[in-house]
N, C-alpha and C positions, 0 to 999 in steps of 0.2 A: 311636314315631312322633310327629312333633310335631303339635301343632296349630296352626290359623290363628291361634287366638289368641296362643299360646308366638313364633308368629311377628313379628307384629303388635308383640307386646312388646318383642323381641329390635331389631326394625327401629327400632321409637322409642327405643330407649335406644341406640343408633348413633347418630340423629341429633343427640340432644341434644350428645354428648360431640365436641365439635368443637375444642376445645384444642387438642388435641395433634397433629392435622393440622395445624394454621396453623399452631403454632409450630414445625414441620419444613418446611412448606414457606419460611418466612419464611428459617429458616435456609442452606434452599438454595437460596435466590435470593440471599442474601449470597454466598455461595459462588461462584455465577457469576457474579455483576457484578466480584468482587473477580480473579476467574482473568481473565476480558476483562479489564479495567485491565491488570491484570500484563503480560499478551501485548501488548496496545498501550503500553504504556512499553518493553517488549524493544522491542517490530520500531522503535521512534524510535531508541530510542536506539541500537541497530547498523543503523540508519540505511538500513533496509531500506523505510521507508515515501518516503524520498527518491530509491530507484533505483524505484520505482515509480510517482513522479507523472513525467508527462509532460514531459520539456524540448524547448525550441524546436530547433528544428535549425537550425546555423549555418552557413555555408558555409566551406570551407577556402580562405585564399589561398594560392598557392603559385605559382612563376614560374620558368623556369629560361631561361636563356641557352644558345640554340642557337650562335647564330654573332655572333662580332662582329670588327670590320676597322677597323683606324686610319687614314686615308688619306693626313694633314698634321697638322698639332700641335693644329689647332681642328676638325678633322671625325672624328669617330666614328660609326659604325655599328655598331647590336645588333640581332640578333635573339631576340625573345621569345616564347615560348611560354606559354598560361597552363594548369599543369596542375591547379590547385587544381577546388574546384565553385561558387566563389561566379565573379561574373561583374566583368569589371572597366570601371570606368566613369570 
């Protein structure tokens, strides 16, 4: 059975011995910062971080000719339709 004291003892010579925790934890906080880097250089460079910022939305022009009629050599008449999404001004 132990004693308080055997305890006591045990507990302070834990404390003191702190080395060898910091230099595992040091090493694995290298370890993560280096695996993020790597992941953030992949998702750049296949270009995965650019389908994921926001682009503006542009409107499509597009136009088609419904009807059109020649009447004399200088008179023309078209009909236009606009089928795109941007707006025509």
């Amino acid at each position: 059975m132990k004693t308080m004291k055997n305890i006591k003892k045990h507990y302070r010579s834990l404390r003191k011995d702190k080395r060898g925790i910091d230099t595992i934890l040091a090493a694995l906080l290298m370890v993560v910062i280096v695996v993020v880097a790597s992941v953030m250089v992949y998702a750049w460079s296949t270009g995965l971080l650019g389908a994921l910022m926001v682009t503006p939305q542009v409107g499509k022009e597009a136009m088609n000719i419904e009807n059109s009629a020649f009447s004399n050599s200088t008179l023309a008449t078209m009909y236009l339709r606009n089928t795109g999404t941007a707006s025509i001004s």
